[in-house]
C-alpha positions in Angstrom: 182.5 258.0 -26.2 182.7 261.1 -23.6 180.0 263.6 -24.4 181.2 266.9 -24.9 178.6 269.3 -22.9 179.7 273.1 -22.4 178.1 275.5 -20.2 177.5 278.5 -22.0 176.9 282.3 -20.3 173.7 283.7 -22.3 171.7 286.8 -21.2 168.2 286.4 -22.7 165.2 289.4 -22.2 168.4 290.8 -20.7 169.1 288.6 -17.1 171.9 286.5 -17.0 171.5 282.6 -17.1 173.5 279.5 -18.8 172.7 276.6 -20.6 174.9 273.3 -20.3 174.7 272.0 -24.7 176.7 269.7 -26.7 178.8 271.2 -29.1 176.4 270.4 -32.0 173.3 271.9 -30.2 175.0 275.2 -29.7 176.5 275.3 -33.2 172.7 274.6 -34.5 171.6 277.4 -32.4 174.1 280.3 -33.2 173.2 278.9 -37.5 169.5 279.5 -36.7 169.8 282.8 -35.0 172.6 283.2 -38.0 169.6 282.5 -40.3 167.4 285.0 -38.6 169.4 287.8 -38.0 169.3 287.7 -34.6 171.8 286.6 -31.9 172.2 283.4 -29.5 171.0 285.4 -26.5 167.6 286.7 -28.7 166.6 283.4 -30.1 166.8 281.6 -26.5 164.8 284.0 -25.2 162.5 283.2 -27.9 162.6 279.6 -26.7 162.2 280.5 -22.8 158.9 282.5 -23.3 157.9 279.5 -25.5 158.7 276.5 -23.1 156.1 275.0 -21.3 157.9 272.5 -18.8 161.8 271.1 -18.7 164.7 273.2 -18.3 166.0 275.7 -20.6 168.8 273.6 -21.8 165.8 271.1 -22.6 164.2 273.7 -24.6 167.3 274.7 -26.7 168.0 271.5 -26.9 164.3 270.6 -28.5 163.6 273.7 -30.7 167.1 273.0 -32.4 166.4 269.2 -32.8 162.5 270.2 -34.0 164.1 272.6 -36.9 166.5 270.5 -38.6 164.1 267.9 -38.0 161.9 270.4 -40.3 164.2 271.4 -42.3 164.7 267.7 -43.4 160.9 267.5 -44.0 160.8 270.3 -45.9 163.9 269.1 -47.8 162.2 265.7 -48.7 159.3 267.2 -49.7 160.7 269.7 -52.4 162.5 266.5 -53.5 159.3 264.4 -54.2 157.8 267.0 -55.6 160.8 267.4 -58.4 161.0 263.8 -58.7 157.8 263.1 -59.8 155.5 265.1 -62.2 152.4 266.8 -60.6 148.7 264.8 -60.5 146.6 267.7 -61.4 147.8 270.0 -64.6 149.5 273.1 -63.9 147.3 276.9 -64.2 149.8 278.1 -66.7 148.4 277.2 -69.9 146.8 274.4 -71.9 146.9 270.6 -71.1 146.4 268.4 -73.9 145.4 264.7 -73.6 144.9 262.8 -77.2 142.3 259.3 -76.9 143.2 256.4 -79.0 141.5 253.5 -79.3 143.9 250.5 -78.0 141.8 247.3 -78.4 137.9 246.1 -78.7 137.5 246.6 -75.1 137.9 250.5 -75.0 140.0 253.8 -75.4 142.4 255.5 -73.0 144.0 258.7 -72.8 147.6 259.0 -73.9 150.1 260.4 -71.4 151.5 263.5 -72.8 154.0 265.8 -71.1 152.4 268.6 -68.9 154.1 271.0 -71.2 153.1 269.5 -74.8 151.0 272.3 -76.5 148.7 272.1 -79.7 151.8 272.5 -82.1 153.3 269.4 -80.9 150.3 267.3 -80.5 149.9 268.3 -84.3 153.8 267.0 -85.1 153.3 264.1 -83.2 149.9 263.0 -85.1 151.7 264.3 -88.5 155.0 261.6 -87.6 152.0 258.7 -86.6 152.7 259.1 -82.8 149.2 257.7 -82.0 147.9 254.6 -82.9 144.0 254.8 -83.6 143.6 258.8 -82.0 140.0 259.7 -81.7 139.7 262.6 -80.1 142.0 265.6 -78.4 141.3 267.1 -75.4 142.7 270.7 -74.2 142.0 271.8 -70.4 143.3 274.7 -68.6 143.0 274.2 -64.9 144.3 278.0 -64.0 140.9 279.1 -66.6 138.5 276.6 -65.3 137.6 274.7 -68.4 138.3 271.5 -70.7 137.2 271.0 -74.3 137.1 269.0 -77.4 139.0 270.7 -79.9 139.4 267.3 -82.3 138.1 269.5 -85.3 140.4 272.3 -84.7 143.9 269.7 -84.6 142.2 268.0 -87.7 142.2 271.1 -89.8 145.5 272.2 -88.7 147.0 268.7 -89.2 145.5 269.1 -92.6 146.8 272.3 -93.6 150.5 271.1 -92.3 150.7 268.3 -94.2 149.3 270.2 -97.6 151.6 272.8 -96.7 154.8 270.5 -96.7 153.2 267.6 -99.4 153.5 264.9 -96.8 150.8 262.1 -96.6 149.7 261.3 -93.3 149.9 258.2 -91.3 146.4 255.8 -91.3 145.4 256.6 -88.2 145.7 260.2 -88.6 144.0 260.0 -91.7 141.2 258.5 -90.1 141.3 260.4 -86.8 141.4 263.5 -89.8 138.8 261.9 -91.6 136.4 261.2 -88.5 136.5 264.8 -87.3 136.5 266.7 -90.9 133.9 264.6 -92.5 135.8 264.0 -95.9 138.6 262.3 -97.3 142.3 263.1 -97.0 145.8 261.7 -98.6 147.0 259.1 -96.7 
């Protein structure tokens, strides 16, 4: 396959040079200096104060390679980061985790969606989402703190289901029951 190199008449910092690029080099040049405002002749001269060794066609050659190679970076990374849900909590707002006991040897947190607030965690206990909750935890990351506030979904589960005449699920009775200190319909 014959490569298809074209000299091309530039005039960078304003003296009159050429560079020898494949078609595909100089088309990713012109789209960068496209992308900055600025045209072919400005951007190599960008590159030509920037290049340590090599010839200017080098150079060009290089710096375009080095963005798109960027660029692809950059792309992959926004990917990953929409793919998959973020490790630490975001600062907007309360996180809440709910503990359930799942055998004799111990309790674990339940994964809950970073955007679940106290309204849903109180639905979800209501319906008998959780098998054996004991406690709920809130954090805010952005406010820099995390607390128990067990007591506070009990009573609000509480008033909920009084307020609609449903009876609540075992376990939430008990997880009610354990936090409020007296009995509830179940």
């Amino acid at each position: 396959m014959k490569s298809s190199v074209t000299k091309h008449s530039v005039h960078p910092a304003g003296h009159k040079t050429s560079v020898s690029l494949e078609d595909a080099f100089w088309n990713g040049l012109k789209e960068i200096a496209d992308g900055r405002d600025i045209t072919s002749s400005e951007l190599i001269a960008e590159i030509d104060a920037g290049r340590q060794h090599g010839n200017l066609s080098s150079a060009v050659r290089l710096f375009v390679l080095d963005f798109y190679r960027h660029r692809l970076l950059e792309e992959a990374e926004d990917r990953r980061e929409r793919a998959s849900p973020p490790l630490v909590p975001s600062p907007d707002g309360d996180v809440f985790l709910v503990l359930c006991q799942f055998s004799k040897s111990g309790a674990t947190f339940i994964e809950t969606p970073a955007d679940t607030n106290e309204g849903a965690i109180v639905r979800n206990m209501i319906g008998g989402q959780y098998n054996k909750p004991l406690r709920v935890i809130a954090i805010n990351v952005g406010e820099g703190w995390a607390r128990d506030v067990s007591k506070r979904i009990a009573s609000v589960i509480v008033k909920e289901a009084e307020r609609d005449e449903r009876t609540l699920p075992r376990d939430t009775g008990a997880f009610v029951e354990a936090q409020l200190g007296r009995p509830v319909r179940r």
